[in-house]
Legacy VTK file of the C-alpha trace (Angstrom):
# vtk DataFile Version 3.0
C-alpha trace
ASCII
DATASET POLYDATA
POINTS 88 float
290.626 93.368 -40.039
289.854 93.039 -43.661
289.963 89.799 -45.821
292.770 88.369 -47.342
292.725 88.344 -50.659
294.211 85.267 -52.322
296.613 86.112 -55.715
296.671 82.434 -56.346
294.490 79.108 -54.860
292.681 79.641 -51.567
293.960 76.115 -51.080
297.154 77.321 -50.925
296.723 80.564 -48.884
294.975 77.495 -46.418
298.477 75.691 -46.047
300.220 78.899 -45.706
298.349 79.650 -42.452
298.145 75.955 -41.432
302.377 76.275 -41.290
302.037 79.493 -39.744
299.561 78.414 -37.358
301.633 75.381 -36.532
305.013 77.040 -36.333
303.985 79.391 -34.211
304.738 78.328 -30.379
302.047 79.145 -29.196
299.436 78.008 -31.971
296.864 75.198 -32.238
294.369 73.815 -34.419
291.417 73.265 -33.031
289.003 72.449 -35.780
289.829 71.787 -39.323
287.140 71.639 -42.228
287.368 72.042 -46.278
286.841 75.577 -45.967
286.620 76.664 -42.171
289.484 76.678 -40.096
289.672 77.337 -35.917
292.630 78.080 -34.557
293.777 78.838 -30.832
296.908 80.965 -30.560
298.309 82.038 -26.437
300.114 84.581 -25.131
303.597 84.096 -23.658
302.718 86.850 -21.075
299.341 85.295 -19.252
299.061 82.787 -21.699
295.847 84.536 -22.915
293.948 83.212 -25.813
292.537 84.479 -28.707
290.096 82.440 -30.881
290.683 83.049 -34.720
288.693 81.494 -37.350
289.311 81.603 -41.102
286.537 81.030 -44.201
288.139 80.264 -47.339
286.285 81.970 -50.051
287.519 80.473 -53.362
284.642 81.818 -55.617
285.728 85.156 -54.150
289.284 84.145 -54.010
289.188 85.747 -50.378
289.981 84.309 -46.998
288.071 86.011 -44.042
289.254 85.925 -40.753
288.406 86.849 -37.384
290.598 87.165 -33.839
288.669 87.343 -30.913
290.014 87.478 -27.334
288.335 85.383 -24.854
288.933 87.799 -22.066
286.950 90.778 -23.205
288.450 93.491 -25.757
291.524 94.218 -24.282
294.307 91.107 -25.141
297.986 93.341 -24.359
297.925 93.689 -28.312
298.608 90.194 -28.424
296.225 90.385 -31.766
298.405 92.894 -33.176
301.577 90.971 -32.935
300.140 87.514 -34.408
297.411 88.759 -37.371
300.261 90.635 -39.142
302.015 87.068 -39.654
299.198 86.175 -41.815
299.519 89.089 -44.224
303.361 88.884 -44.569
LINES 1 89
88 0 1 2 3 4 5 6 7 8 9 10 11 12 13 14 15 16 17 18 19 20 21 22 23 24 25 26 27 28 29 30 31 32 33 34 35 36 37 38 39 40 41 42 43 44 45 46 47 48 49 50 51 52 53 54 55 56 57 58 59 60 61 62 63 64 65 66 67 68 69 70 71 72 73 74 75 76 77 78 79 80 81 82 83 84 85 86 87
């Protein structure tokens, strides 16, 4: 997916998808730096897990993400139901 670009403060686009991250039931932060973030979201079907991991760009007022699955390509779409949350 493409970045996110940030109308306002990357710092605030950060605690946007900290809450999403954590109100999602599924969600977890794994590693949390100034401008790096590592998050571990499951499935509710298989409980499958996809890695995604933010860079917060503020001299590009960007924030770049990437969702991996750790089973291969294929996650049930799983991606496709959780990255849109971010852009909403």
């Amino acid at each position: 997916m493409d970045s996110i670009e940030c109308q306002g403060f990357v710092e605030d686009a950060r605690r946007r998808i900290l809450q999403i991250v954590r109100d999602f039931p599924r969600g977890a932060v794994v590693e949390d730096r100034c401008n790096y973030l590592k998050v571990e979201v499951r499935s509710a079907v298989f409980s499958l897990v996809d890695d995604v991991k933010f860079e917060f760009d503020d001299a590009a007022k960007v924030v770049h993400f990437r969702s991996a699955s750790r089973l291969g390509y294929y996650d049930f779409c799983f991606s496709l139901t959780f990255s849109p949350l971010l852009l909403s």
